[in-house]
N, C-alpha and C positions, 0 to 999 in steps of 0.2 A: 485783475491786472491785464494791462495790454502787453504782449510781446512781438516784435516782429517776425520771429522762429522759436517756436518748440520742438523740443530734440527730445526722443524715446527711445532709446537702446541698451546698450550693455554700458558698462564702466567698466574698466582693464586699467591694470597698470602693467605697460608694455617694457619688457624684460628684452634688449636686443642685443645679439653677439655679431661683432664683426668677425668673420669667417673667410677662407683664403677658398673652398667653394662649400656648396651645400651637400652633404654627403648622401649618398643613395645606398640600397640594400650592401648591406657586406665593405661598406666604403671608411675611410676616414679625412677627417678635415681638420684643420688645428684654429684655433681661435686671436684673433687679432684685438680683441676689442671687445667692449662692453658699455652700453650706455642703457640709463632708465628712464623711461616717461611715461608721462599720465596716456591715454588712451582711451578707446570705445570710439567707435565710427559716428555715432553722432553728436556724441562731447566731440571730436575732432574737427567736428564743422561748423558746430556752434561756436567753438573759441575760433574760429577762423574769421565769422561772422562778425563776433563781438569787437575783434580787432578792427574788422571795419565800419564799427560803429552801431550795430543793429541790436537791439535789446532783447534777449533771449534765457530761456529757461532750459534746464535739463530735468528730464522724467527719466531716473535709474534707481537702482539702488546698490548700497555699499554695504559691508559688512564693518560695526565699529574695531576695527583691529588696523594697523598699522596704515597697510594699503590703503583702506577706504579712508582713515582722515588725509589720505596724502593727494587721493582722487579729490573729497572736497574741497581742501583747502588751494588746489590748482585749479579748480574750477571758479572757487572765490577770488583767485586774483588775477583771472583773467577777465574777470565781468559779468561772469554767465549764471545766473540765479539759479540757487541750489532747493530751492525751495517743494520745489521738483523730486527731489531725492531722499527715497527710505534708506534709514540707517537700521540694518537689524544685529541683536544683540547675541547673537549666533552666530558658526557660519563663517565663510573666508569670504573677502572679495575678488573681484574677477584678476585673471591676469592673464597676459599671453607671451610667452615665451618663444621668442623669431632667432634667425640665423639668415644674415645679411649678406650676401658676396661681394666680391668687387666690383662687380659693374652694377649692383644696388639690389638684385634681384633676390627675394624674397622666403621664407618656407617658417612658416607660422605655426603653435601649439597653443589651443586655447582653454584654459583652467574655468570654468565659468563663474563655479563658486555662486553664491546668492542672486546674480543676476537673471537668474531661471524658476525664481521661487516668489516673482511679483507677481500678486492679485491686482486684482482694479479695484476691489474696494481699502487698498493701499493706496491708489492714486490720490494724490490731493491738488486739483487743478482749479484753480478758481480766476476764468477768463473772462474779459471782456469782447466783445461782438466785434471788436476793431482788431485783434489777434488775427498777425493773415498768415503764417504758414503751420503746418505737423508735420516736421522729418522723422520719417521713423526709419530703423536701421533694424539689423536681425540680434536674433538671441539663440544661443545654441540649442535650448528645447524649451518648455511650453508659456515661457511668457509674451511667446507672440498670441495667445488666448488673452490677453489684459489687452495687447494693441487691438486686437479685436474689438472688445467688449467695447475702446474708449472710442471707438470710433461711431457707436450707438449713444454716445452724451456729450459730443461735443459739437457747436453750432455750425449746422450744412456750410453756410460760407467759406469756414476755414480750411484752405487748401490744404492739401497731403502730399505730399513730396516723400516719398519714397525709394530708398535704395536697396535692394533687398541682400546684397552681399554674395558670396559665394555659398555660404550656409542656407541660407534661406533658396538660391536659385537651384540648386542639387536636389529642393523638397517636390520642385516642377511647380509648372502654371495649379493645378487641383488645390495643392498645400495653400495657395498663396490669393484663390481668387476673393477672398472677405477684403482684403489690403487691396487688390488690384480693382476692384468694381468700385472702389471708394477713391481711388487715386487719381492725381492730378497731373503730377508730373513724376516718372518715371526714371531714376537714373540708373542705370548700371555700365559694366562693362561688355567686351566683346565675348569671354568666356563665359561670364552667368546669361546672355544672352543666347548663347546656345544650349547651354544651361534649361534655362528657363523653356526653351520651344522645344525641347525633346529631343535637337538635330533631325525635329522632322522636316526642317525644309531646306532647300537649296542656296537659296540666298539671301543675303544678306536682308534686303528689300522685303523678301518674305516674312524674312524672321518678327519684323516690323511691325507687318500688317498684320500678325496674326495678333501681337497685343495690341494694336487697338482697337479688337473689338470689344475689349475694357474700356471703353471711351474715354480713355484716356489724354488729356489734352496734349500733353506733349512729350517724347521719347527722346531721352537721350543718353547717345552711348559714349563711353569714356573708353579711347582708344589707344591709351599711351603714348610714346612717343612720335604715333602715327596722327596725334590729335583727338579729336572727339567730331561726332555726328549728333544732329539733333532736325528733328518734323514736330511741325505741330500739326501734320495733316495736308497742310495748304502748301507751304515752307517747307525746303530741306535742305540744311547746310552741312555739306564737308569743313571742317577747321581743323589748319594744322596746327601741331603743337611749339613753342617754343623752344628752340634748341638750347639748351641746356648739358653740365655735366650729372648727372646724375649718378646720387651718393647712396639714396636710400629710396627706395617707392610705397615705404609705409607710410598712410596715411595719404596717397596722393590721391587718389578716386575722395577722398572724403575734403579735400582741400579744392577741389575742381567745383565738388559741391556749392561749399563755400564761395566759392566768387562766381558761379552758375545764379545762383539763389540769390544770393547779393544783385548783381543785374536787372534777374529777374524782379526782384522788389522795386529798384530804381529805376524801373519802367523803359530798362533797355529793349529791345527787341531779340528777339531768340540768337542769333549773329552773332551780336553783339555781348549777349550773357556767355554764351560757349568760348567767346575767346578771354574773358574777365575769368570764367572757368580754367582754363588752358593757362592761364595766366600764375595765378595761386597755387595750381598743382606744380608749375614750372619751379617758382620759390620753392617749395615744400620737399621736389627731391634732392634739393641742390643740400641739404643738410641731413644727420643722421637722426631721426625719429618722426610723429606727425604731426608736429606741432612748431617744432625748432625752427623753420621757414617761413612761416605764414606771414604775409604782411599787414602791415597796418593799414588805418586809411588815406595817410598822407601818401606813402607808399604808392597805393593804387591810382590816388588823382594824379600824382606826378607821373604815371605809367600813362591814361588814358584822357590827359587833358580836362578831368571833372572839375 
């Protein structure tokens, strides 16, 4: 089958407390609130996708108990082909358990559950040559070894669009270079960015240059409400973000994705995909979880005149 994106990462079903603040060592906080939703960083951006039209697969797996039919059956009615996803008959499925403050900001627990126990010869991907993207997203331990492996069976053309998360950027550039020598486009933020380069360098600029000698085509960084940056080398554009009130920031780097990659497919120029990025993520915090924002694609044409 052809897909426009395929997504490999974790599956969660995101557990979120609204909190009066986030509590530190020896602290207490009292609880305002509580909402549930489906989650994992590249279900996140796949269904961001699919809302704008784009035909997509997810590669995860669920455990058959409560949580995992409630991850598939959001995933099936968002549009996003499940076909992608082991269900194993053991085992919990993922979840993450957040505390949200008032001003949106964030502090996260991640239960992994099954999502760390994929092989590749579990994978069941059966593409056609016209498949143009592989988002892959991290996983708490070793099933970044299956995104490895699938990266040796599936056809050179298909770009890789990679996020590597907080998790995955803490492992350093060593952990990561099988996914980075394969990658195409680059997304992270300003923290896994320094993350990721050790804080061996001064600048910003540097930090840069030092992954692409992953030749990596294009880097771009998701800068909150300061906007996003993005090079393809040649090109490099500062964008600012939409001003926005912002309710919640789960889900927003994976929602920036989503209309970054959208762009980028509809053959906008890099500029251009980072503020359709900037855009999506703007929707995304204005609501509580990562998904409750995203808009659709009537949505977006009425936004940018398509």
């Amino acid at each position: 089958m052809t897909f426009d994106v395929i997504g490999f990462g974790a599956l969660n079903v995101d557990k979120l407390y609204q909190v009066n603040k986030i509590a530190r060592e020896d602290d207490e906080s009292y609880i305002n609130g509580l909402s549930q939703s489906c989650g994992g960083s590249a279900a996140n951006t796949l269904i961001g996708l699919s809302r704008l039209g784009l035909n997509t697969l997810m590669i995860g797996k669920v455990s058959d108990d409560s949580d995992g039919q409630l991850l598939l059956k959001n995933l099936k009615k968002e549009g996003v082909n499940t076909h992608g996803v082991i269900s194993a008959n053991k085992g919990r499925s993922g979840s993450v358990l957040g505390f949200i403050d008032s001003q949106g900001q964030r502090a996260l627990y991640v239960d992994s559950g099954v999502n760390d126990t994929i092989k590749l010869e579990e994978v069941k991907l059966n593409l056609d040559s016209d498949s143009k993207v592989l988002h892959l997203t991290s996983f708490v331990g070793d099933s970044i070894k299956a995104q490895e492996a699938l990266l040796n069976e599936i056809p050179s053309q298909l770009k890789i669009s990679f996020d590597p998360g907080r998790i995955y950027a803490e492992k350093g550039v060593k952990y990561l270079e099988n996914i980075l020598n394969r990658t195409n486009i680059l997304l992270l933020n300003e923290v896994e960015l320094k993350l990721l380069t050790d804080n061996r360098y001064r600048t910003f600029e540097e930090e840069i240059k030092s992954l692409r000698r992953f030749d990596i085509d294009i880097v771009v960084v998701k800068r909150g409400d300061k906007g996003s940056f993005a090079t393809d080398g040649e090109f490099s554009y500062f964008i600012e973000a939409f001003q926005v009130k912002c309710r919640d920031t789960t889900g927003a780097g994976d929602a920036f994705n989503a209309g970054f990659l959208f762009g980028h497919l509809k053959g906008k120029n890099l500029e251009d995909s980072c503020i359709m990025g900037n855009y999506v993520a703007a929707c995304c915090v204005q609501n509580i979880g990562a998904i409750k924002g995203l808009p659709d694609l009537f949505t977006l044409k009425g936004k940018f005149n398509m």
